[in-house]
N, C-alpha and C positions, 0 to 999 in steps of 0.2 A: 628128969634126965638132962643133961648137961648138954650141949651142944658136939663137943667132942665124944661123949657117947651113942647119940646120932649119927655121927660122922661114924667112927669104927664100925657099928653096927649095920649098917647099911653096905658099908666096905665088904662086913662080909658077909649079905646076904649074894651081894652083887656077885662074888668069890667063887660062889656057886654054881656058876654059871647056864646058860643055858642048852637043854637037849634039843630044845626046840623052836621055831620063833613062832609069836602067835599075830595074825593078821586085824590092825585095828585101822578102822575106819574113822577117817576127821570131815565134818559135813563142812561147806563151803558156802557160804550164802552173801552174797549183796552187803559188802559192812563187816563181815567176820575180820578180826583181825587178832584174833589169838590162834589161829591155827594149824599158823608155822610153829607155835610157841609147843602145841599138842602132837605134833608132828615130831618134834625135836626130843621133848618128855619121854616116849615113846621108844624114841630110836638110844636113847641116852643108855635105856634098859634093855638094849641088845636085841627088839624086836622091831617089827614092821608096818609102819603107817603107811595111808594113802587116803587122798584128797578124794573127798566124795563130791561134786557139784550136787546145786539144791536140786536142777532140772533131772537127774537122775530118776528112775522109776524102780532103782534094783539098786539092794547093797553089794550082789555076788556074794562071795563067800566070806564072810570078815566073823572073828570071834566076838570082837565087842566095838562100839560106834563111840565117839567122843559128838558132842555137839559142843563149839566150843564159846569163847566169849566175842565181842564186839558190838557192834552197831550195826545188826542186820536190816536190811530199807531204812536204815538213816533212821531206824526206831519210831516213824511215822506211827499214825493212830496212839500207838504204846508198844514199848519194847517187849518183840516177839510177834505180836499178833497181827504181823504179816508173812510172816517165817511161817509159821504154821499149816500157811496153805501150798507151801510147794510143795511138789511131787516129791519128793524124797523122803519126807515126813510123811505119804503114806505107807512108804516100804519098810521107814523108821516103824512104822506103829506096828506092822506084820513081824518085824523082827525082834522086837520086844512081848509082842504078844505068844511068842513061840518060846519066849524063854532067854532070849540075846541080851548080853548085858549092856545097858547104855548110861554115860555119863554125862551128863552136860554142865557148863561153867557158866556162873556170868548169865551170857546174852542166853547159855544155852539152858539155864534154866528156867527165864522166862519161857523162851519156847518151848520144853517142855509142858511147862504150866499152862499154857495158852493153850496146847495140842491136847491138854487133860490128861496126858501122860502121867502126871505129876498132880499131887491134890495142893490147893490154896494158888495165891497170886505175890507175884512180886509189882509193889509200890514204891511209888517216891519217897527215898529216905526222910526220914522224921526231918533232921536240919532243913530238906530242898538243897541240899549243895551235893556235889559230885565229890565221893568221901576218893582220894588214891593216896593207900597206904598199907601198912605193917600190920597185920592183928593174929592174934591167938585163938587156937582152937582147941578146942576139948572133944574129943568123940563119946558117943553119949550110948552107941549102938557098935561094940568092937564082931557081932555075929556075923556081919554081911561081906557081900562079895567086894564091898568096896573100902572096908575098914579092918578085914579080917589080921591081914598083917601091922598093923599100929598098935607097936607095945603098949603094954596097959601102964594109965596116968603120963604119955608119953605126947605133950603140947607139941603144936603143929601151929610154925609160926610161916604165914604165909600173907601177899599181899592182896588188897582189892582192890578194884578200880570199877566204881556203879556212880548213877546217880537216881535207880530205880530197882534198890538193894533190899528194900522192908518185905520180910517174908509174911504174909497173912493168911490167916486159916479162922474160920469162924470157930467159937468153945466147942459144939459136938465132932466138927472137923477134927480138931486139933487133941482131941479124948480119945477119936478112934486112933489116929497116928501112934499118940503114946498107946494105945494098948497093943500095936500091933510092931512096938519098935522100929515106928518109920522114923524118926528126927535122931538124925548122924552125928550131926556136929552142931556145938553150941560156941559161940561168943565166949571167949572169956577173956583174962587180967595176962600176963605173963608168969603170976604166982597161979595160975589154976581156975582159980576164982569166977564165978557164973554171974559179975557185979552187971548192974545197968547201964556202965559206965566202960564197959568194957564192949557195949554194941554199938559200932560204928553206925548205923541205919536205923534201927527202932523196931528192927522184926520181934516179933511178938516171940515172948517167952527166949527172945536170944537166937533163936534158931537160924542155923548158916547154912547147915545142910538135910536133907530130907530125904527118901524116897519110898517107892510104891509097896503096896500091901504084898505085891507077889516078890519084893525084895530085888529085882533084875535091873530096875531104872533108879537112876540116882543124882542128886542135882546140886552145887554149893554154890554159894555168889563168889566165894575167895577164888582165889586163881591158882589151884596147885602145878598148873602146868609152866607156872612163871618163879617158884622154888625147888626146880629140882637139880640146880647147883649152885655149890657154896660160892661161887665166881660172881653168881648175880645176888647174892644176899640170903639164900637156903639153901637149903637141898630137901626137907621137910614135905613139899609134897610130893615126893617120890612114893611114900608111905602109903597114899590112896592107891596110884601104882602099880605098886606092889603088892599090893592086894587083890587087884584085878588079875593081875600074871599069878599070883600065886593059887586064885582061884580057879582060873582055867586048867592052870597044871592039875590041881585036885580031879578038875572033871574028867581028863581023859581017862 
């Protein structure tokens, strides 16, 4: 699909408008500094954010959480795995356990993984260098709440910014995911393409994005909240988005 097909297309799902807005929650931690970014994504799509602090012990009533990217505690010990233990991550884990959709970027998918939210770890990229840049993606799982609207063969060009990107899962780990359709998004070329050369970091089998056997929680190192307009170089991850809004509308 062409870039300008993108563009129309999105034009007019946006056309569409909405009946209703749905309440998303963006967590705030010590270092977060995609938040504003999640905030703005969000409101771009005619619905409603609001800044969660990590000391929190309550979401209140919010349809789905972002956990976003950054440098939470200065990514001390290893990024994430001090995010983990604030309080609001344990209302995060009740609000997921109940069925809440939750997304994390980046830093937020370390913490999920940290929090075991999420199956496997994020490691230091295969180079050791802090990759920030362009990359392509392919969705690999178009059923879920987070990919449901992403035309089919429709690359998802968006940026990263890691320097502890490599997604890891042991072989029985990573046998169950494929069977249960957890790996969302893969790595690839700007032709499509699943090349070795096309993974910025060295995550095993390409994998960008992931998430849980019960399908609710979902996590990618790119940054869709930093392509969702053509002003800053995309508009491309609107499409994850979009799929979130469109799946909540499904549920009422």
């Amino acid at each position: 699909m062409t870039q300008v097909d993108t563009e129309t297309e999105l034009s007019t799902i946006s056309d569409q408008g909405n009946a209703s807005k749905f309440s998303f929650g963006v967590l705030q931690f010590p270092g977060s500094n995609s938040d504003q970014d999640c905030v703005n994504a969000i409101e771009v799509l005619g619905h409603e954010a609001h800044y969660v602090w990590h000391k929190e012990e309550s979401l209140g009533h919010l349809d789905a959480v972002l956990v976003p990217g950054g440098f939470s505690y200065g990514d001390y010990l290893r990024a994430g795995a001090i995010a983990r233990f604030s309080p609001v991550m344990r209302a995060l884990a009740d609000f997921a356990e109940n069925g809440g959709l939750v997304l994390g970027v980046c830093n937020g998918f370390q913490i999920l993984c940290e929090a075991g939210l999420l199956p496997g770890a994020l490691i230091l990229n295969r180079s050791l260098q802090f990759r920030s840049e362009f990359v392509h993606l392919s969705t690999v799982n178009s059923g879920t709440p987070f990919t449901k609207a992403i035309p089919a063969d429709q690359l998802m060009r968006v940026p990263i910014a890691h320097g502890e990107g490599c997604y890891f899962a042991d072989g029985s780990t990573l046998n169950e995911m494929e069977s249960h359709g957890q790996i969302l998004w893969k790595y690839a070329t700007a032709q499509g393409d699943l090349e070795d050369h096309a993974n910025p970091n060295g995550s095993v089998h390409g994998i960008a994005g992931v998430c849980n056997k019960a399908g609710n929680v979902a996590a990618l190192m790119p940054h869709p909240e930093r392509a969702c307009q053509e002003a800053i170089g995309s508009a491309d991850g609107q499409w994850i988005f979009r799929s979130l809004i469109e799946h909540l509308k499904d549920a009422k």
